[in-house]
N, C-alpha and C positions, 0 to 999 in steps of 0.2 A: 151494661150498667144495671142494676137491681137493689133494689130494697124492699124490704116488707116486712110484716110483723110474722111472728110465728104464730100461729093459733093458738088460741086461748088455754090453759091447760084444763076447763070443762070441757071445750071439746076436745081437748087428748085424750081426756080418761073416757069419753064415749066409744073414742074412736080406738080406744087400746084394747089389748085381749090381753097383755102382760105386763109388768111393771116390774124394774131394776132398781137399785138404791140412786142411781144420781140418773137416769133418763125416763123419759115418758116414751113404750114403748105401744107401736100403732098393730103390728099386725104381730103374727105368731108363725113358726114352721118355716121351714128356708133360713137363709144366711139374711144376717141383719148387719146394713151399713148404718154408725154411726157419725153422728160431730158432734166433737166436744169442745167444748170454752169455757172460762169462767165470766158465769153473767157479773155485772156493774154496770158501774159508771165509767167513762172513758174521758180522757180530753184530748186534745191533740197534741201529736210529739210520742202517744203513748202507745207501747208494742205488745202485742200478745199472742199466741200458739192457739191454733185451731188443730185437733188431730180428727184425723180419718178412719173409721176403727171396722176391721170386719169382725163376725161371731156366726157360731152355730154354722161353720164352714167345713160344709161337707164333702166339699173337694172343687178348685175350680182353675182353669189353666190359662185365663184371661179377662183380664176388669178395666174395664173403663168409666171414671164417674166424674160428673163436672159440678164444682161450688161455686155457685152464684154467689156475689157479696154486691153492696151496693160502692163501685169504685169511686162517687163524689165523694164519700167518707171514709174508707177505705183505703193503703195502699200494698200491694202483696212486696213485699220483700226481701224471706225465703223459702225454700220449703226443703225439707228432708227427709231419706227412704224410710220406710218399719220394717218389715217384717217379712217383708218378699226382696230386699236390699238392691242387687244389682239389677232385679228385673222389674224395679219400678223404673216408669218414663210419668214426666212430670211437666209441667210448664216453663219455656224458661223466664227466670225471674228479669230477663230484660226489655221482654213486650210489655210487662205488667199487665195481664189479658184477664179480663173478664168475660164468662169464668174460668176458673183456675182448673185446669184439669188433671186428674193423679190417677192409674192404674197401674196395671202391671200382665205381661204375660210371659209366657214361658218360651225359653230359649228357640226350640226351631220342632223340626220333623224329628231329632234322636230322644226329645226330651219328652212323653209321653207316659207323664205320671200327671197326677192334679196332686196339689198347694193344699192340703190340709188348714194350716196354720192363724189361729187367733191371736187379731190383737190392733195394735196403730200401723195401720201400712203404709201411711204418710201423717207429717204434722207441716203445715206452716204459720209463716207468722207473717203476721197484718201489722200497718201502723195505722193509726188514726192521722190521718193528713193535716200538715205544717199549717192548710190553711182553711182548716174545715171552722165554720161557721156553727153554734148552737144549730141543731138540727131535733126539731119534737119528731120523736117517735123513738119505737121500740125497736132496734137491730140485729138480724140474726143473719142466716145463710143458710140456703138452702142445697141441698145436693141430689141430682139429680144422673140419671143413667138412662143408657140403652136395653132394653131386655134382652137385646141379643147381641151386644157388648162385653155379657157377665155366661163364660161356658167354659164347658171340660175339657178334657181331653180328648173325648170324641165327638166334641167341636158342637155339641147338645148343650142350649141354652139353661143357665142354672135357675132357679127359682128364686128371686127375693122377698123376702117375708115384707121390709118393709124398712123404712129410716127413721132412727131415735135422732133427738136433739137432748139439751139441756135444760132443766128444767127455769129458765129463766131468759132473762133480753140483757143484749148491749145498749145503753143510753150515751149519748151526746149531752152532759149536763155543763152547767156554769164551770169557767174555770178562774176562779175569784179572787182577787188579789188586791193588798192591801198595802198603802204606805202612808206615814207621817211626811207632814212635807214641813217643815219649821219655819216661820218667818221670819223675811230677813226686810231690808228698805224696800225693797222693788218685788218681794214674792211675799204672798198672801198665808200663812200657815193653814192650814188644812191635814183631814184625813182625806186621802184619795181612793176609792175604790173604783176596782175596772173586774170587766170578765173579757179575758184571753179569747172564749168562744162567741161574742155578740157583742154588741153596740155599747153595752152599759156599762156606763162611765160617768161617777160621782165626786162631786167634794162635800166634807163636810165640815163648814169653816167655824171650828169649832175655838174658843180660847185660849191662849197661851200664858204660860209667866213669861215676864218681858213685854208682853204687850200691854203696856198700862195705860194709854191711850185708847186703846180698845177699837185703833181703826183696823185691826187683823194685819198689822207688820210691826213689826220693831226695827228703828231707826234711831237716830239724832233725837225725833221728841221727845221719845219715850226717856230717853236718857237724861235728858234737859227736865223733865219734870220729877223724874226720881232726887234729882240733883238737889232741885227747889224743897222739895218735900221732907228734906233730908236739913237742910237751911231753916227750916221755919220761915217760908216765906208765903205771905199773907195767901188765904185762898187756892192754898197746893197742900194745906192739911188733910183733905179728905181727898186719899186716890186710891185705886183699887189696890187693896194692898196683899191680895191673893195674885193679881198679875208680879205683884214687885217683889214677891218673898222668892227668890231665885234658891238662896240656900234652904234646903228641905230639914236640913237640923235645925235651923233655929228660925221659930214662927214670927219671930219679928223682923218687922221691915229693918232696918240699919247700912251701913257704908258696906259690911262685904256684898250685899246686895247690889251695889253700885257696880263694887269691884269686879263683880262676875258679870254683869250687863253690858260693861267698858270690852273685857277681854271677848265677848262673845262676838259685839260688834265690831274686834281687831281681827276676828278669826283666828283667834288662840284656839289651836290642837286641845278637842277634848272638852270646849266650856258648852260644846251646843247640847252636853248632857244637864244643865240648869237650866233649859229650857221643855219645858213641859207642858201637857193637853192640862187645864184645871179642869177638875169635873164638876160637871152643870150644876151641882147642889152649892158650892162655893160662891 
C-alpha cells in the first residue's frame, strides 16, 4: 500500500537539469522513464490510464520497473503492452498487487540485439474504489527500479537519467449531490444535499407552494384552509398567499389553485410540477 505527495514543483525545478512541454524533468543523459496521468479531481466509481513511457533509449534487452499507488484508494484493473508488445510481462490484474509491476525482456540466447524503441511500453488503468471515503491530500505514484534490472544485450546495466511525472496531483474531492424532496402529509419538503465521498449530509427545509400552513408538509389542512379562504370565511382572509398560488400564470390565489392542490394530494400524474421551492424574498 502507498501514498504520497509528489514534491513540490519548486523543488522539481531545483532538482531538474531539463524541462519538456507536459513533465518536470529531474536528471539529464541516459534513458528516461516516465508516468503519465491526467491530474484532477477524482471521485469514486471513476477510471483512468496511467502510461509507462521510455526515451532517449539507447538500446536496452531487459526492464523491469514497479508503480507504487496508494491501494486504500486505488484499484488496478487493467493494463496493456506499448511498444515492446509480446515481450512485455505485466501484473496479473487478478491479485490486484501493489505495486503494479510492468517490463519487458528479450526473447532468449538467439535474440541478441537491444530494443532501441521510444514511447508508452505499458499503460494501465486504475479506478478510484466503490468505497473510498473523502481522503485530504494530493495523489500520485511513484515508480521505481532495479539498476541492474534495466541491461543490454551484453547483459551490462544501462544508465537511468532519471523519472518524470506530471506536472500536477490526483485529489479525492466532495462528490456532491443534490435533490428536491416535495412535501407530502408524512415528508417534510426539503433540499437535500449529501457527498457520495464523506459524512455530509443536509436538509434545507426550505418553503413550498401548497404549504400554506407553513408547518413544511402539505396535507388535509392546507387544503381545508385554501378552501375557507376561498369561502370568505371570517379570519382565513389573510394566508400566505405565495404558498397558495400553485398556478404560476395567474398571480392570484382563486379555485384553480384549489383544483391543483385537490389533484396533487390525489397523486394525479404530473401535478407535483405546481409545487415549488418559493424564494426567500416572497
Amino acid at each position: 500500500m502507498f501514498w504520497k505527495k509528489i514534491i513540490s514543483l519548486a523543488a522539481a525545478a531545483v532538482m531538474s537539469c531539463a524541462v519538456c512541454s507536459s513533465f518536470d524533468v529531474y536528471a539529464a543523459a541516459g534513458i528516461t522513464l516516465s508516468v503519465g496521468f491526467e491530474p484532477g479531481q477524482y471521485k469514486k466509481g471513476d477510471t483512468f490510464s496511467v502510461t509507462l513511457d521510455i526515451s532517449n533509449n539507447s538500446g536496452i534487452a531487459g526492464l523491469k520497473t514497479m508503480l507504487d499507488y496508494d491501494s486504500d484508494v486505488f484499484e488496478y484493473v487493467a493494463s496493456e503492452a506499448g511498444i515492446f508488445g509480446d515481450l512485455t510481462f505485466m501484473s496479473d490484474v487478478s491479485y490486484k498487487v501493489d505495486p503494479f509491476i510492468a517490463g519487458f525482456t528479450s526473447i532468449g540466447e538467439d535474440d541478441e540485439r537491444n530494443y532501441t524503441d521510444n514511447g508508452t511500453f505499458c499503460t494501465v488503468t486504475f479506478k478510484v474504489k466503490d468505497d473510498v471515503r473523502l481522503k485530504e491530500g494530493d495523489f500520485s505514484f511513484e515508480l521505481t527500479y532495479n539498476p541492474n534490472e534495466i541491461f543490454d544485450c551484453d547483459i551490462k546495466n544501462v544508465k537511468v537519467a532519471g523519472v518524470t511525472y506530471p506536472s500536477g496531483y490526483i485529489t479525492i474531492g466532495h462528490d456532491l449531490k443534490e435533490e428536491t424532496v416535495l412535501p407530502t402529509g408524512s415528508t417534510r419538503g426539503c433540499i437535500h444535499r449529501w457527498c457520495e465521498n464523506c459524512d455530509l449530509d443536509e436538509r434545507d427545509y426550505v418553503r413550498f407552494t401548497g404549504d400554506i400552513d407553513g408547518n413544511g408538509y402539505i396535507g388535509s389542512r392546507d387544503l381545508l384552509i385554501l378552501k375557507r379562504h376561498l369561502a370568505g370565511w371570517k379570519n382565513y382572509a389573510d394566508i400566505d398567499t405565495a404558498a397558495a398560488n400553485l398556478d404560476p400564470v395567474n398571480p392570484a390565489v382563486n379555485t384553480k389553485d384549489l383544483i391543483l392542490l385537490k389533484r396533487y394530494l390525489a397523486n394525479w400524474k404530473g401535478y407535483d410540477k405546481y409545487i415549488n421551492v418559493i424564494p426567500s424574498d416572497e
